[in-house]
N, C-alpha and C positions, 0 to 999 in steps of 0.2 A: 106437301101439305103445310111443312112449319113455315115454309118460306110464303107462301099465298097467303095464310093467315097475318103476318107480320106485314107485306102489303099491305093487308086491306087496315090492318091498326094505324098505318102509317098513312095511308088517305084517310080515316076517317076521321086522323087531329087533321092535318090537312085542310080537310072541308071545316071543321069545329075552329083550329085559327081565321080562314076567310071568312068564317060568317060571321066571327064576331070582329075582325077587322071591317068588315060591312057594317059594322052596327056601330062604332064608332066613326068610321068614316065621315055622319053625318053629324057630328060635333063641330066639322070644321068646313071651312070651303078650299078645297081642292083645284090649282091648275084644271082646265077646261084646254082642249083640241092644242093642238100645234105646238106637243111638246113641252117638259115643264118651263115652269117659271125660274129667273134667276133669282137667288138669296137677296131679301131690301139691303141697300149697302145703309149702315148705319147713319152716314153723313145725311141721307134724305127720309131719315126718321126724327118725329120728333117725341120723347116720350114725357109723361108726368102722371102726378098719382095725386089723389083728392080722398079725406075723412067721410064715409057715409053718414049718412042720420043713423046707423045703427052701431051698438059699440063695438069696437075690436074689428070693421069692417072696413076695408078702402077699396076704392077704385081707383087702377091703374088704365092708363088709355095709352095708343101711339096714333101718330099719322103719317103717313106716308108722305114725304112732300114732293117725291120722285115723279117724274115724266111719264112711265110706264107702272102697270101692276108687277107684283115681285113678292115675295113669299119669305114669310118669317116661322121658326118653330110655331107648332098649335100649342104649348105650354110656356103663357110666360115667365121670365126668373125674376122672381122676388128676394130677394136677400134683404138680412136684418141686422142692425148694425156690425158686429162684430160676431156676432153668433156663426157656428158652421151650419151651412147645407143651404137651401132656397124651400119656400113654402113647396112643397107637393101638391102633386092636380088632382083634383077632385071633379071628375071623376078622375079612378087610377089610369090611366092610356100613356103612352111613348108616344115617341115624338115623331110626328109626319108635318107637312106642310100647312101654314094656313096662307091662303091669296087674299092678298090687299093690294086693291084697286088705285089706281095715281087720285090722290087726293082725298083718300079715304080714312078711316080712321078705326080700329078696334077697343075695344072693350074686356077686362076682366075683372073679377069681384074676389077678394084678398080676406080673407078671415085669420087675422092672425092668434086668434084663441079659439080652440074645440071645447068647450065646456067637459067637463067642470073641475079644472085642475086647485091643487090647492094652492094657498096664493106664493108659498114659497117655491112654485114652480115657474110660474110666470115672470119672465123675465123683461126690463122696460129698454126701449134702446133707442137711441137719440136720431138716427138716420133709419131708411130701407134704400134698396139699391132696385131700381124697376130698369131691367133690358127686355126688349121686345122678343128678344134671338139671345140661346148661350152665347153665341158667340160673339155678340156686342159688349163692348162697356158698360152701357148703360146709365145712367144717371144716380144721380146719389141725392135723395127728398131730405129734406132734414122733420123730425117729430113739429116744431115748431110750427114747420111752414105749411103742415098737415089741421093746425089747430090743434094740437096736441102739445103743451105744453111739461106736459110730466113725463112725455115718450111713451112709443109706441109700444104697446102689451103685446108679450110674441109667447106664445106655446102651440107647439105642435100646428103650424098655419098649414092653410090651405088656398090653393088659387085653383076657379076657374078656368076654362080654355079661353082664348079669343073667341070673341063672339063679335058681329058686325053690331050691334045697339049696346049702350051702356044698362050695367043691370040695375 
């Protein structure tokens, strides 16, 4: 009986991890038929990031400039000048694949302040670091080239997934 019981706790996280890995699922676009995709090789990506109309907000984009489609993390790494750690995705999910198409291009929206810290927490930093994949380099923006002159406000940021249209 304790063994059949502990079965059935044991498929019913089981089923309770797939559905909610189903329910994220569609945050990203997934490899389709014949096998996954290989990882975008970084030389045929091209990545940069741009100041919203709203403050503390950027958008970071890549494009694929590759032959074929090829698959980058669904979370992109944002890093802040010198600061430890990369903006967290919002929503919270790990890391699966996203597919970008030969000549495509993705989309994510960068909040680098959660309201409403106080101002001695906010910290300003002269660069962010935008890679499409952890496992890129990625590019180094400087505040400057953002239209940001006084540098980039960083507390507790957050980034979007990839998405196919700019937000």
């Amino acid at each position: 009986m304790y063994t059949h019981q502990r079965f059935t706790t044991v498929g019913a996280l089981a089923a309770a991890v797939l559905l909610a890995a189903s329910a994220t699922a569609t945050a990203c676009v997934l490899p389709t038929g014949g096998g996954p995709l290989p990882r975008c090789a970084e030389r045929n990506l091209t990545v940069g990031a741009a100041a919203a109309p709203t403050p503390d907000v950027l958008t970071v984009r890549f494009t694929n400039k590759g032959k074929h489609a090829c698959t980058v993390d669904r979370i992109p790494t944002v890093t802040f000048g010198g600061l430890d750690g990369s903006a967290r995705p919002n929503p919270p999910v790990g890391s699966a694949p996203y597919r970008v198409a030969a000549g495509a291009s993705a989309y994510a929206s960068v909040r680098t302040v959660l309201a409403p810290p106080t101002p001695g927490d906010v910290r300003l930093v002269r660069d962010i670091g935008v890679a499409a994949d952890p496992a890129h380099r990625g590019v180094r923006i400087t505040a400057a080239s953002l239209g940001l002159p006084k540098g980039v406000r960083v507390y507790d940021p957050v980034t979007s997934l990839w998405q196919p249209k700019a937000p």
